[in-house]
C-alpha positions in Angstrom: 6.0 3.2 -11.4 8.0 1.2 -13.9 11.0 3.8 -14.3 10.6 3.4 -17.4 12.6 6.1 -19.8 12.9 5.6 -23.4 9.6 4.7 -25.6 10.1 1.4 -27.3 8.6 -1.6 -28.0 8.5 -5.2 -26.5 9.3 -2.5 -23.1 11.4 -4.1 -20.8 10.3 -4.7 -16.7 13.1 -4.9 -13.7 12.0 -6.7 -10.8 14.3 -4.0 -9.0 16.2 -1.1 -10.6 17.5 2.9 -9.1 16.3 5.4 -10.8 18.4 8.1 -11.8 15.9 11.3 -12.1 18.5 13.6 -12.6 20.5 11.5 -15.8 17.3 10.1 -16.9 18.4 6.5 -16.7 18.2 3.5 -14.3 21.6 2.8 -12.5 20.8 -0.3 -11.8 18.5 -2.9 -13.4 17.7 -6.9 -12.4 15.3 -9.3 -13.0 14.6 -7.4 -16.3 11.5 -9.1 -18.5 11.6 -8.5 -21.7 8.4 -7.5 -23.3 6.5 -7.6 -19.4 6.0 -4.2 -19.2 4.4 -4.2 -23.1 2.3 -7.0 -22.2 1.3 -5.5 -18.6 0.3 -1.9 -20.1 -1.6 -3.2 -23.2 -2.2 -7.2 -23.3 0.1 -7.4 -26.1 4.2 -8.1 -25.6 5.1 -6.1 -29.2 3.3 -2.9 -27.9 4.9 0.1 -27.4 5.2 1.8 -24.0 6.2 5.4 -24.1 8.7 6.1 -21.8 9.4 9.0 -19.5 11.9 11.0 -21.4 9.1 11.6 -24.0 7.2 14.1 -21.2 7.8 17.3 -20.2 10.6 17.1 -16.6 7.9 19.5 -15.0 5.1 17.0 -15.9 6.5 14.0 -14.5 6.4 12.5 -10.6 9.1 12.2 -8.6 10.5 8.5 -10.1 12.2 6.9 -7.0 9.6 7.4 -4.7 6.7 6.3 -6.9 9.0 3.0 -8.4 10.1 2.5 -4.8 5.9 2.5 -3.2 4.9 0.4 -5.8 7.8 -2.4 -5.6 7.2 -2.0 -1.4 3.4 -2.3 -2.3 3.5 -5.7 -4.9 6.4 -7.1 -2.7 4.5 -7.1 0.5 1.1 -8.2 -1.5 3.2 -11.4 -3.2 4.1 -11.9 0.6 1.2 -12.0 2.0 -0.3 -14.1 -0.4 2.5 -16.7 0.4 2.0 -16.6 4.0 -1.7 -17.0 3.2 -0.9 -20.5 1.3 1.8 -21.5 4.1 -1.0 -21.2 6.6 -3.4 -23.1 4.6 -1.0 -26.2 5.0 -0.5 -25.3 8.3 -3.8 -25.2 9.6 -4.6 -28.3 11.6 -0.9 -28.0 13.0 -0.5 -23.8 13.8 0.3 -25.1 17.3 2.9 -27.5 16.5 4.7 -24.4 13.9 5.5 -21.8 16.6 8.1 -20.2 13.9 4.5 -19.5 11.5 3.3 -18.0 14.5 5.6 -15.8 15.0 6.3 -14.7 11.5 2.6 -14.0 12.0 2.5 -12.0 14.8 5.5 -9.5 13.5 3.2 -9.6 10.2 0.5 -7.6 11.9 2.0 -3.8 11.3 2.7 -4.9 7.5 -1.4 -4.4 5.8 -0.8 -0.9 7.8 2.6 -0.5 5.8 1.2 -1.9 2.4 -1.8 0.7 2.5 0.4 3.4 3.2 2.7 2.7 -0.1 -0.3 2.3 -2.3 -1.6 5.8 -0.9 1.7 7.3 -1.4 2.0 5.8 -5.0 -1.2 7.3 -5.4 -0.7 10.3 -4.6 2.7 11.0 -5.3 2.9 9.3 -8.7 -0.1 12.0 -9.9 1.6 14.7 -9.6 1.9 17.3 -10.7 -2.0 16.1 -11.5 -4.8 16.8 -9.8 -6.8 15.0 -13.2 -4.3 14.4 -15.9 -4.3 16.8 -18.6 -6.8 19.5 -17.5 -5.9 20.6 -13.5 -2.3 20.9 -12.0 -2.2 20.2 -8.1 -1.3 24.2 -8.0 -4.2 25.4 -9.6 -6.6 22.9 -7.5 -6.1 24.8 -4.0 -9.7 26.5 -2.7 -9.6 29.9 -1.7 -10.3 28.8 2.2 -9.6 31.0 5.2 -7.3 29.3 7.4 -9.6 30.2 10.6 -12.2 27.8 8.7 -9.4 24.9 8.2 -8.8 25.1 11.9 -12.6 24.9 13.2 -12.9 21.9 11.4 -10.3 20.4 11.9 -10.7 20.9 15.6 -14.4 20.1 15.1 -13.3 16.7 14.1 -10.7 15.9 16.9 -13.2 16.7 19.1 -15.6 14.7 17.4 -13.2 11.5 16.8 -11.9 11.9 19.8 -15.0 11.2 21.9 -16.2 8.0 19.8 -12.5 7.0 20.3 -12.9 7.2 23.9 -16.5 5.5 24.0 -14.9 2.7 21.6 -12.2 2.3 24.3 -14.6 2.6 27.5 -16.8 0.3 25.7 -13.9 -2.5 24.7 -12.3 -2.2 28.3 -15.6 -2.4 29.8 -16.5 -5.8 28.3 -12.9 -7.2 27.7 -13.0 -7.2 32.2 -16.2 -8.8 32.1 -14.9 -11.6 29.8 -16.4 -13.8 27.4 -20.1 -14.4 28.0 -22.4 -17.3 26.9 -26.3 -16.4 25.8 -27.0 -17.6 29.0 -24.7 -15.6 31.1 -22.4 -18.8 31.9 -18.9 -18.1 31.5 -17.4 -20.1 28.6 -15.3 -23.1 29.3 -12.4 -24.1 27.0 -13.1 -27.2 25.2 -9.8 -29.7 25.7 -10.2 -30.9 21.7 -9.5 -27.0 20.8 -6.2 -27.2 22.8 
């Protein structure tokens, strides 16, 4: 995650770098920290963080990818946390701030994106691991026909599919009727809550 190569101590972290996989080095490197990377790994700033170069090329994940998911992953975490506080400021005024708003809106897809990074880093920065040190993801296949692959995974289209459709019949079906008091009065808007 850290594209970190040679094992030393008080280990370095760049708040952005490009890994070189194929020269074993970082091409480039800012917002370096000395010691960070120490202090994340083991609470101390003098420890020593064993870098890539000390295991085996066949035993390591691909380095860009996983550095680039997890900087995608922290980036968009630190931002939502900021939009979080700027909206906590904001929030007797959200209607006067159209600009928050928006930046809101157009934040809607990023969770979906963030999500996706973290399962890539997951799953692409433990290879070639299925559990570290005992099972390679080659050896971890199941001798499975491919006819049973197919029935279920056409069991559960079928079977997703249909609660999709009652979810949507459902949501459709009661978004026409509009909001409904216990009473079956329609709501009114209250003119404070404009």
């Amino acid at each position: 995650m850290e594209a970190h190569w040679e094992t030393t101590t008080k280990a370095t972290i760049h708040l952005f770098a490009i890994p070189d996989e194929k020269n074993e080095k970082n091409v480039i490197e800012i917002g370096s920290i000395p010691g960070m990377l120490s202090f994340l790994g083991y609470h101390d700033l003098s420890a020593e963080v064993r870098g890539l170069k000390d295991f085996p090329v066949d035993e390591r994940p691909p380095v860009l990818l996983t550095f680039i998911a997890f900087r995608g992953m922290v980036g968009l975490g630190t931002y939502f946390i900021l939009i979080t506080i700027i909206g906590v400021f904001l929030r007797n005024r959200l209607v006067e701030n159209p600009f928050y708003l928006k930046v809101m809106l157009y934040s809607i897809p990023l969770p979906y994106i963030a999500m996706e990074l973290g399962w890539i880093l997951a799953e692409v920065g433990r290879q070639p691991w299925i559990v570290y040190g005992l099972m390679k993801t080659s050896g971890a296949s199941s001798p499975v026909a491919a006819s049973q692959v197919w029935v279920s995974l056409i069991a559960f289209i079928l079977l997703y599919g249909l609660l999709g459709a009652v979810g949507f019949y459902l949501i459709a079906k009661n978004a026409v009727k509009g909001p409904v008091a216990n009473n079956d009065r329609h709501f009114t808007l209250n003119k404070n809550f404009m």
